[in-house]
C-alpha positions in Angstrom: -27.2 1.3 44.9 -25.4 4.7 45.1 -22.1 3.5 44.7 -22.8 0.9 42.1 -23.7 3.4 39.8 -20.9 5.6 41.1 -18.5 3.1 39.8 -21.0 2.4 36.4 -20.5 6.6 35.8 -16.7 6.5 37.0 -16.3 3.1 33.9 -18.4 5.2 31.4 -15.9 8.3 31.7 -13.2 6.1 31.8 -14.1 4.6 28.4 -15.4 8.1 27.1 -11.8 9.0 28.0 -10.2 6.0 26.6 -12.0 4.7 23.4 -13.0 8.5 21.7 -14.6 7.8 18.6 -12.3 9.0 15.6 -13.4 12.4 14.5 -13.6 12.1 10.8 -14.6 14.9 8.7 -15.5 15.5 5.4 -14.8 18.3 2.5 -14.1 18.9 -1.3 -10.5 18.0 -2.9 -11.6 19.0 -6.7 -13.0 18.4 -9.2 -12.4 15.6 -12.1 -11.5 17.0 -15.8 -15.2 15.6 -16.5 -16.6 17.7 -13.2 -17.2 14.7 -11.2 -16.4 15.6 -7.7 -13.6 14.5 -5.6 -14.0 14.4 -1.6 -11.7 14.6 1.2 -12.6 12.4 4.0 -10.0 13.6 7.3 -9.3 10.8 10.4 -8.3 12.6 13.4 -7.3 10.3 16.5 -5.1 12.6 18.8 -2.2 13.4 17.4 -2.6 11.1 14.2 -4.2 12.4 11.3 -5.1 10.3 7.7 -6.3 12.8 4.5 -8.1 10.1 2.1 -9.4 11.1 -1.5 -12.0 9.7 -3.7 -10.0 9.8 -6.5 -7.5 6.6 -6.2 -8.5 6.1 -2.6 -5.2 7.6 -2.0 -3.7 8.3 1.4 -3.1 11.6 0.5 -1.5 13.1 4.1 -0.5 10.9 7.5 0.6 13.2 10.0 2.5 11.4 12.5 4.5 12.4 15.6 7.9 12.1 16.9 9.8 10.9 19.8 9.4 14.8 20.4 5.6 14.7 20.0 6.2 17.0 17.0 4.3 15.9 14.0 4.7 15.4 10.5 3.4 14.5 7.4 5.1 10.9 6.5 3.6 10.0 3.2 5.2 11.3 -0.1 2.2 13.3 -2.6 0.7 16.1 -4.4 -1.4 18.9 -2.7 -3.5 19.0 -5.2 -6.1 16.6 -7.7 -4.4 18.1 -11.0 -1.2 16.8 -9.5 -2.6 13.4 -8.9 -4.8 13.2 -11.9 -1.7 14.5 -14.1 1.3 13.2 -12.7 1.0 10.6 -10.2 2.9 8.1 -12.5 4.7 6.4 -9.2 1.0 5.6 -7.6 2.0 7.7 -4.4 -0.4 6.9 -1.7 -2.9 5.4 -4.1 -5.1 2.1 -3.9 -3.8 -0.7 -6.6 -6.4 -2.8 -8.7 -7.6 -4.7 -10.0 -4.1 -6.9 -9.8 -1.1 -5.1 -7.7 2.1 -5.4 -9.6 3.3 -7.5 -12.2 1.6 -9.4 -14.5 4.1 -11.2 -17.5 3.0 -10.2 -20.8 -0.1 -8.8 -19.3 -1.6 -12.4 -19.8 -3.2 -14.7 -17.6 -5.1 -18.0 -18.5 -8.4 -18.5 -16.2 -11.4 -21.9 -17.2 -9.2 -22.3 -20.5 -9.4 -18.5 -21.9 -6.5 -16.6 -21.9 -6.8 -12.8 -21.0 -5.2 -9.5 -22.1 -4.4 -6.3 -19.6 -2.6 -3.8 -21.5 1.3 -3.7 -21.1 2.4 -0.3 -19.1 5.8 -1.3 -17.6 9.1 -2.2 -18.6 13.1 -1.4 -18.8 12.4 -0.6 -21.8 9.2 2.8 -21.2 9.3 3.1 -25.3 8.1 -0.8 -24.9 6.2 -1.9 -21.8 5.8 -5.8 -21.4 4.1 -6.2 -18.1 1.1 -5.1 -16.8 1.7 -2.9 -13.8 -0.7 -1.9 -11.0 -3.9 -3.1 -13.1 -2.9 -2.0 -16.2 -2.4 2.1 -17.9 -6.2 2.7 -16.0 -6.2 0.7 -12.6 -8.0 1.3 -9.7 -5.7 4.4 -9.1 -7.1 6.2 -11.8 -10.9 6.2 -11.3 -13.5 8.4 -8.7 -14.2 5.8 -6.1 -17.8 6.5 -3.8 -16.8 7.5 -0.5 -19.7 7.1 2.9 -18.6 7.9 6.4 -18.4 5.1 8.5 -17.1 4.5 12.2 -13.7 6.0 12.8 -13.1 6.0 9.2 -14.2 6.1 5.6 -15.4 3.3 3.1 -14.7 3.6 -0.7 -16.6 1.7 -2.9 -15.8 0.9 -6.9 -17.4 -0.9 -9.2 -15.2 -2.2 -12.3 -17.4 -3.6 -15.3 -16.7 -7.0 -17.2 -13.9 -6.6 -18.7 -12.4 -3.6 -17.3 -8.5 -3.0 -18.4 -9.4 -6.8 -20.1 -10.3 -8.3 -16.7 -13.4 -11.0 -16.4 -16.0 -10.2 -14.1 -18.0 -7.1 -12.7 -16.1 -7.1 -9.3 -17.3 -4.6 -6.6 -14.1 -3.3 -4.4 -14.8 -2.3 -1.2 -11.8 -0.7 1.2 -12.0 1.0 4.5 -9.4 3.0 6.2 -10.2 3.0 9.7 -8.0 5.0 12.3 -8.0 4.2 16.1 -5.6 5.4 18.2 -2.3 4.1 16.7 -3.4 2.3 13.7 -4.4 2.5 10.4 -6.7 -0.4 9.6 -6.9 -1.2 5.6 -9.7 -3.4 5.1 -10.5 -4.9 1.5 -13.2 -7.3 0.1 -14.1 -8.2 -3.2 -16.7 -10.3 -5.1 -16.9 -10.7 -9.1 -20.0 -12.4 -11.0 -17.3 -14.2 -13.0 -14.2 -16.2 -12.3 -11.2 -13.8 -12.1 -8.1 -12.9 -10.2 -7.5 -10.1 -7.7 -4.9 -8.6 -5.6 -5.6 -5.3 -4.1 -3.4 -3.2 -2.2 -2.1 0.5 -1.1 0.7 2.1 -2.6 2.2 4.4 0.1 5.6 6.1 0.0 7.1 6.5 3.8 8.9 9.1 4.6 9.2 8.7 8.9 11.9 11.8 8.7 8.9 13.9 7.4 8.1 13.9 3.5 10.4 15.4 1.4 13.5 15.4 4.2 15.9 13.9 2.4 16.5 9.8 1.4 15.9 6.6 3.8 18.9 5.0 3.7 19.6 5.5 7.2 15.5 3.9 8.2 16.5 0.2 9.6 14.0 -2.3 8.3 13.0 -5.7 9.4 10.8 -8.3 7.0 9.7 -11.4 8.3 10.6 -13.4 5.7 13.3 -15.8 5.3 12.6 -16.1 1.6 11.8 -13.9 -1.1 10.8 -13.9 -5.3 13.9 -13.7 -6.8 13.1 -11.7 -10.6 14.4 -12.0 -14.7 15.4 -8.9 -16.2 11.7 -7.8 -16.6 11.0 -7.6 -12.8 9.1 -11.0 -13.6 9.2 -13.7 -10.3 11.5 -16.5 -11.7 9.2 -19.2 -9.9 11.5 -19.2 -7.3 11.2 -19.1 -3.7 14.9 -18.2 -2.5 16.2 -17.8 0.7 18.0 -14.6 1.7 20.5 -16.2 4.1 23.5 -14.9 3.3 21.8 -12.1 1.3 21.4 -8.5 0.9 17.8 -9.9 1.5 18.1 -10.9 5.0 15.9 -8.4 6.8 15.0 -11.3 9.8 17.2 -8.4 11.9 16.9 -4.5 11.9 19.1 -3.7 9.0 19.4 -0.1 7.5 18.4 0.1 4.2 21.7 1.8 2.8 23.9 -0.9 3.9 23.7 -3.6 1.1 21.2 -1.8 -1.5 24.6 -1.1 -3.6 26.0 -4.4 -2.9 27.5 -6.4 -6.1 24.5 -8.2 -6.6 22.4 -9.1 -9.6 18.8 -8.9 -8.4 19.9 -5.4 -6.6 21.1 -4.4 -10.4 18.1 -5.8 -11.8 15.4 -3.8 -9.9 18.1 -0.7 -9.3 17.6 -1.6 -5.5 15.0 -3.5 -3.4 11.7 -3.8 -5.9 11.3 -7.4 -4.8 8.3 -9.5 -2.8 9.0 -11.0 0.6 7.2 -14.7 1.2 6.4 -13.9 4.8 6.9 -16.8 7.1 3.5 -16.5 8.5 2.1 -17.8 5.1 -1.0 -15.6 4.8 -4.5 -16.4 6.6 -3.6 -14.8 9.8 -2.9 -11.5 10.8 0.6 -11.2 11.8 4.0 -8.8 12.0 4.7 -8.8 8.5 7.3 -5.5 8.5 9.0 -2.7 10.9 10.4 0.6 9.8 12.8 2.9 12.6 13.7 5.8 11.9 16.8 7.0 13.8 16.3 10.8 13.9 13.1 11.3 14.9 12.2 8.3 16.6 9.0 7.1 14.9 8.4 3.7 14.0 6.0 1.7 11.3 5.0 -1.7 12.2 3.1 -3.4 9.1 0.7 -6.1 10.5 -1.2 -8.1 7.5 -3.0 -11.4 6.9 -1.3 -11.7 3.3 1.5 -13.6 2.4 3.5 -11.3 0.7 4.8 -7.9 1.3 6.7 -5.9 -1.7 9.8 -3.8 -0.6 10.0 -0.7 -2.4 13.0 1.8 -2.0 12.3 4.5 -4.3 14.9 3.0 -6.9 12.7 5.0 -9.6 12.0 8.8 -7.7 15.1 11.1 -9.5 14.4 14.9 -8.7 11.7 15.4 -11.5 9.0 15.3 -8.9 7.9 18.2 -7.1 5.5 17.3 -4.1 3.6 18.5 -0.9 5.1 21.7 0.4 7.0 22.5 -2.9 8.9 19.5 -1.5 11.9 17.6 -4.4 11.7 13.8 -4.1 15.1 12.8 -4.9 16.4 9.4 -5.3 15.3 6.7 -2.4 13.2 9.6 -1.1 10.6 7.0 0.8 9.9 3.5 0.6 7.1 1.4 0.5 5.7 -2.1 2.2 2.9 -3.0 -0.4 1.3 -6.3 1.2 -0.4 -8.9 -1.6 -0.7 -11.8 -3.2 3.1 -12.9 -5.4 3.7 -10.6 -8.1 2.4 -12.6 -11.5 0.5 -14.7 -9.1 -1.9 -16.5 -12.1 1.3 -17.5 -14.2 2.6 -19.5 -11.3 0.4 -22.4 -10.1 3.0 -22.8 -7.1 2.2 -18.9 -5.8 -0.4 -18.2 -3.4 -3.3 -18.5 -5.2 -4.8 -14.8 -6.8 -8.4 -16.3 -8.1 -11.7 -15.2 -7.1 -14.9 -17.3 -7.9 -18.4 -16.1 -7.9 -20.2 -16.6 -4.7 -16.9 -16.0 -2.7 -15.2 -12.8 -1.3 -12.0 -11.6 -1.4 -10.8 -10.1 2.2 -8.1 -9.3 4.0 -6.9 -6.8 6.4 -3.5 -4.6 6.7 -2.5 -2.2 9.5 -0.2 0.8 9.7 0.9 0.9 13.6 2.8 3.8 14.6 4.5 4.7 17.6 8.5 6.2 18.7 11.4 5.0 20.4 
């Protein structure tokens, strides 16, 4: 009897040792022009360390360490809520909603009607013709209700009928859960109407260390052996091409520099990579969607998702007019991002994935940051 419950105490420090709960801690970020208040909910698992706010659900720090065990803060942002409330035009670190990226025209048809979201992108920033990101107020843009959960935070929002011309009051719920290594997204959805939903986050990766220079140098693999090609409004042609033989062909560790200036017109079109990946696990399952390596300092992103699309974002847009974290310039192709989803302009293509959520059902899926060094 002794030594059974030797070796019962000797399992139970083993998995005190092993599984520590994530120490997450709460405190203030601001306050909202309109007073409401703005938390700051901080995961700490070791050495890795998430800062989520309230307002956006943004990621607003990920401090992340080297081959060197030295850490650093890999997300690109503002230290601030006025920075974020006034001038987070390129949604750094936030959460995207109601519908992440581009909608055509801002239209959709759903049951015969035919719905408008304001226009808020375009070549043309005198005169958007997509909706972006949910439209000029998205999910981005509001106070989400933060509670502490296990090893993380949940963030709850509730968008009326007819929210940025959307159907449905839909109640988004997202956790950010960190164990050890990873970064667990988790988002559901239900509506009391029929409408369409693709949720996301919107981090910018720096794995240098935010602010340290451009990523041309990371090398990226997307497991994808096709991908949206796009018209000259960043719109999915209907398309699903394949990038063999294409500055699109990241099926092997390729750096990011080494075709983005290629003579190529969907590279001209979106100023770089601003494209969606089909993954070739089709959605439904979680799988490998994306890996990041970042030669100087070792670290590496692995993107693991059960959606069937992944955006690849290089920046194209950041010019040296922002000034971030630390007093830190973003300059051109400062970070990139791996936005998983549903196709961009998803309910204008039958043939895409399909973006529709019916009452009585929920919207779910899951997305983790993995991190580790090599």
């Amino acid at each position: 009897m002794r030594v059974a419950a030797l070796v019962i105490a000797l399992l139970m420090m083993t998995v005190g040792m092993e599984g520590q709960v994530t120490k997450v801690t709460k405190k203030t970020f601001g306050k909202m022009p309109d007073g409401t208040a703005v938390g700051m909910y901080i995961l700490k698992d070791g050495p890795i360390e998430a800062h989520i706010i309230t307002y956006g659900g943004i990621i607003q720090t990920l401090k992340v360490p080297d081959k060197k065990g030295q850490s650093a803060d890999v997300v690109l942002g503002f230290d601030t809520l006025d920075e974020y409330v006034k001038g987070n035009k390129a949604f750094f670190g936030a959460l995207i909603g109601r519908y992440a990226n581009r909608i055509a025209g801002g239209t959709f048809q759903l049951d015969g009607k035919t719905f408008q979201v304001p226009v808020n992108d375009g070549p043309d920033p005198n005169h958007p013709v997509n909706a972006l990101h949910g439209g000029p107020k998205g999910f981005d843009k509001v106070v989400w209700t933060g509670k502490e959960i296990p090893n993380g935070v949940e963030l709850t929002y509730v968008s009326p009928d007819g929210d940025q011309g959307f159907p449905g009051k839909m109640t988004a719920v997202v956790r950010y859960t960190l164990v050890g290594k990873e970064l667990k997204l988790d988002y559901s959805a239900t509506s009391d109407k029929d409408t369409v939903v693709n949720l996301t986050n919107h981090s910018y990766f720096n794995l240098a260390g935010q602010g340290s220079g451009d990523i041309l140098k990371d090398e990226v693999k997307i497991n994808a052996s096709r991908y949206t090609p796009v018209n000259e409004n960043l719109i999915p042609t209907g398309e699903l091409a394949p990038v063999a033989g294409t500055p699109f062909d990241f099926l092997k560790f390729t750096a990011v520099g080494a075709r983005i200036n290629d003579n190529n017109e969907q590279l001209k079109l979106a100023h770089g990579y601003d494209h969606n990946w089909v993954l070739n696990s089709g959605g439904g399952k979680m799988a490998a969607a994306a890996e990041v390596y970042e030669p100087s300092s070792g670290r590496v992103l692995e993107v693991i998702t059960d959606q069937p699309g992944v955006q690849f974002y290089t920046g194209n847009f950041l010019d040296g007019t922002i000034t971030g974290k630390g007093g830190k310039v973003y300059g051109h192709r400062a970070a990139l991002c791996l936005e998983t989803q549903h196709f961009p302009d998803s309910p204008n293509h039958p043939k895409f994935p399909s973006a529709e959520l019916k009452p009585g059902h929920k919207y779910h899926y899951v997305t983790i940051f993995r991190f580790s060094t090599r």
